[in-house]
C-alpha atoms as one frame of an Amber mdcrd trajectory, in Angstrom:
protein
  -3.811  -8.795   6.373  -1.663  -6.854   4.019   0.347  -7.882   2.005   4.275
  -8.218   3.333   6.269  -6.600  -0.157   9.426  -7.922   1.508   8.176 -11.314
   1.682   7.252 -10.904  -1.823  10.788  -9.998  -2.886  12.327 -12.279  -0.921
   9.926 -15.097  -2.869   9.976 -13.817  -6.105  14.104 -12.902  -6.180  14.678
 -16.973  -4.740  16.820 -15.416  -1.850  17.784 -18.300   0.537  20.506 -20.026
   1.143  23.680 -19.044  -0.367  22.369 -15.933  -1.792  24.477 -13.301  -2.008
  22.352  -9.341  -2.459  23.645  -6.200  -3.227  21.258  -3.593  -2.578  22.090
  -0.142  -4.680  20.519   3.508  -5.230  18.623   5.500  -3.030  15.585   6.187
  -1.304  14.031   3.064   0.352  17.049   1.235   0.059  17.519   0.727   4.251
  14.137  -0.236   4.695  14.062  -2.731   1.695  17.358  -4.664   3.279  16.093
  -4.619   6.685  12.803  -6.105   5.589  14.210  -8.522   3.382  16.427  -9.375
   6.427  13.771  -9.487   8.676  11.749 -12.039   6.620  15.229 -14.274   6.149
  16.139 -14.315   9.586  12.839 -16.409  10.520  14.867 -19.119   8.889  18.387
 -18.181   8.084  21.338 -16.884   9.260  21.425 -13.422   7.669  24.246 -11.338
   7.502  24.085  -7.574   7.047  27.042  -5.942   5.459  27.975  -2.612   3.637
  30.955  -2.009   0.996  30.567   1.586   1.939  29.242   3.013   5.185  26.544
   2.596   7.498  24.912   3.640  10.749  25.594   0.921  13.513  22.112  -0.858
  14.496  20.425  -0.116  17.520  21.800  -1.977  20.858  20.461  -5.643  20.910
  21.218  -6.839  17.110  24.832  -8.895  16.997  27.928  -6.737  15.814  30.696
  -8.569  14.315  33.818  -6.811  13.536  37.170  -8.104  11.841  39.424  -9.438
  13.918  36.962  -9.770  16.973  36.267 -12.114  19.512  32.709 -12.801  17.792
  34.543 -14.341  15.002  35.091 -17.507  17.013  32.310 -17.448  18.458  29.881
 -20.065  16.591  26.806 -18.128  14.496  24.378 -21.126  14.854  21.113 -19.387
  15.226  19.170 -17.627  13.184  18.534 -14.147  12.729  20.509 -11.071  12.010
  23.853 -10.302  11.983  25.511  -6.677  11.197  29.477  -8.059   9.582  31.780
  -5.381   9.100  35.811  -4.577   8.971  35.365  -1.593  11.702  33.208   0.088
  13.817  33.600   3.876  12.967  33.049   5.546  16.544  32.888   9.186  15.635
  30.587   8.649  12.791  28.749   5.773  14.294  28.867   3.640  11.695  30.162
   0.308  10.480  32.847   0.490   7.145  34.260  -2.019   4.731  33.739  -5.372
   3.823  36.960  -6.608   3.301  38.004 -10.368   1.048  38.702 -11.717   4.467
  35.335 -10.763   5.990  33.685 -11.691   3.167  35.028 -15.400   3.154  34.137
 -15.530   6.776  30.498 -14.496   6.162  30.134 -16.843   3.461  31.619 -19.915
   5.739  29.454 -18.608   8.473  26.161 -17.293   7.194  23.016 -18.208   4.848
  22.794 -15.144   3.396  24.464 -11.815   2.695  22.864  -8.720   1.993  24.629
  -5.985   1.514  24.403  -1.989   1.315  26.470  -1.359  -1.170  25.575   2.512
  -2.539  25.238   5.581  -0.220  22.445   8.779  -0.829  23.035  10.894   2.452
  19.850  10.371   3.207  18.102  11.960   0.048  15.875  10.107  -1.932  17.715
  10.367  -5.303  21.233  10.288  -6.724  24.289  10.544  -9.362  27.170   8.644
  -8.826  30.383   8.997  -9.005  32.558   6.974 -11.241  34.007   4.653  -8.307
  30.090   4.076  -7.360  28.063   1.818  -6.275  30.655  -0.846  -4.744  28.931
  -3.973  -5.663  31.347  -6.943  -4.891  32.277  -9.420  -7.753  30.552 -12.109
  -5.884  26.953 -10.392  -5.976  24.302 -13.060  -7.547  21.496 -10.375  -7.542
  21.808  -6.572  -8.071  18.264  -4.652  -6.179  18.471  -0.850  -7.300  16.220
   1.033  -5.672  14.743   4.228  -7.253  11.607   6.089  -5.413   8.677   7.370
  -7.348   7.796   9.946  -4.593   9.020  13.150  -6.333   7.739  12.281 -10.039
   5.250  15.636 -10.755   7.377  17.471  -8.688  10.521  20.084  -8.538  13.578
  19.008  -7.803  17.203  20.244  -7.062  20.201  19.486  -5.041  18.702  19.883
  -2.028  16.676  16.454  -3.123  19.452  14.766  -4.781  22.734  13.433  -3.917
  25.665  14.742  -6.259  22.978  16.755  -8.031  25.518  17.622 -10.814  26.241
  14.236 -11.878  22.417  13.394 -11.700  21.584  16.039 -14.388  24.358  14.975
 -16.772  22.675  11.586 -16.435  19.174  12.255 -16.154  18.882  15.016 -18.210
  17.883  17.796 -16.279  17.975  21.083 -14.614  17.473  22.520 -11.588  13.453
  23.486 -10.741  12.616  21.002 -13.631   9.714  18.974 -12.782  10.730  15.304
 -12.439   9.226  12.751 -15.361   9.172   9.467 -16.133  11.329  10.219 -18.633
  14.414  11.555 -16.709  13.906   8.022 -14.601  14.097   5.685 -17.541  17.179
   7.334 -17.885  18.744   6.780 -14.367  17.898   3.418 -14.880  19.839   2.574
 -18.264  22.446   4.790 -18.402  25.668   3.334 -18.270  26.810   5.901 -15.702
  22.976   5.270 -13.493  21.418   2.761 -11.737  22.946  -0.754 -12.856  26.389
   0.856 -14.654  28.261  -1.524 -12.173  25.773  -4.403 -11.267  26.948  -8.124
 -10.927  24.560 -10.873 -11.730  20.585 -10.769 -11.523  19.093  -6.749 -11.884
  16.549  -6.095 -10.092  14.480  -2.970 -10.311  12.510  -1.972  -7.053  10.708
   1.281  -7.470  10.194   2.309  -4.087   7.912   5.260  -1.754   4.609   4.560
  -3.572   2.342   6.786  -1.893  -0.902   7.751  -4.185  -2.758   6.629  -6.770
  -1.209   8.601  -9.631   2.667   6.808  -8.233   1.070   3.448  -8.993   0.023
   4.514 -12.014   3.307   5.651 -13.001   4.928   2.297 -11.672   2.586   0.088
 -14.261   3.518   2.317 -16.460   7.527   2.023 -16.203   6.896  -1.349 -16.039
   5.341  -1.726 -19.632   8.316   0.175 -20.935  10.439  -1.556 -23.614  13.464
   0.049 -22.895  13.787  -1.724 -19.311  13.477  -5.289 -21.021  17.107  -5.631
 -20.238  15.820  -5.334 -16.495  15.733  -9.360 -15.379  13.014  -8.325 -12.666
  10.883  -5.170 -11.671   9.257  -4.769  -8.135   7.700  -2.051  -6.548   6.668
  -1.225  -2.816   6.019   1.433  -0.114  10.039   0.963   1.395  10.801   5.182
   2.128  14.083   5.614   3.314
């Protein structure tokens, strides 16, 4: 059977009870939480929550909204639970993870994992100077960064706030995307882990090919991500 990557993270990262996961960057971030989730919820109560935005969960998984009747209603099983201030209707998504929430998660849940970074959908990203959210109470820090493009072109119509990505990356539009230009998203003090809490943890995600893995082993063996506490890598795409 092949191997599950999420169960590997979830093994290798200690997440269990009491753990408390913010999951940053972009492409493969939504499948990496889910899978972790998935893997938890065998055994946990898992609580899914986002300090920015995102799309509410098909029909069947538990939605639990401030102030809502679900609040008193007693989370004893496990499994998964989407936790979230609102319920945007015209966006269709859930917002905000307010102190109040958050206490009631932690009183109520096993673990919290939480989206806490936002790519539209594209598999890279700058950010902002208010982003990612991650909460003060974050034990472990997962930024996600995709290998998928590395050889190949990019421009904004690949990248999230494509100007900000070239001031910190280091390149221009049509460039051919290196290595390089991803060692630099990842220790920039304006990339990757500029505003992580606790534990970082590197997951290089959409490994496709042979040359990808290559390029992961690679990274990996790079002295100037020593300050990186862990470094996994995976097939998670979007």
């Amino acid at each position: 059977m092949e191997r599950d990557e999420f169960k590997d993270c979830v093994e290798k990262l200690k997440i269990g009870q009491g753990s408390i996961v913010s999951v940053i960057g972009s492409g493969g971030k939504t499948t990496l939480i889910q899978g972790m989730a998935r893997i938890l919820a065998k055994k946990f109560r898992v609580a899914l929550a986002t300090s920015v935005k995102i799309y509410c969960p098909l029909p069947g998984y538990p939605v639990i909204l401030k102030e809502s009747p679900a609040m008193d209603i007693p989370t004893e099983t496990s499994g998964v639970y989407y936790v979230a201030d609102e319920l945007l209707k015209k966006e269709g998504k859930l917002h905000g993870f307010s102190r109040e929430m958050l206490l009631w998660t932690i009183a109520h849940m096993d673990v919290i994992l939480i989206e806490a970074d936002g790519s539209r959908r594209l598999p890279l990203k700058g950010w902002a100077e208010h982003e990612p959210v991650v909460l003060p109470q974050t034990q472990i820090t997962i930024g996600v960064l995709p290998v998928s493009l590395l050889g190949k072109k990019i421009g904004p119509a690949q990248v999230h706030r494509w100007d900000r990505f070239c001031s910190i990356a280091q390149i221009g539009e049509g460039d051919a995307l290196t290595a390089e230009h991803l060692i630099r998203v990842i220790t920039s003090p304006e990339g990757l882990f500029g505003k992580a809490v606790g534990k970082k943890v590197l997951y290089l995600a959409q490994i496709a090919a042979e040359e990808q893995e290559r390029a992961v082993a690679e990274l990996k063996k790079d002295r100037r991500l020593k300050n990186i506490d862990c470094i996994l890598a995976g097939r998670a795409w979007t």
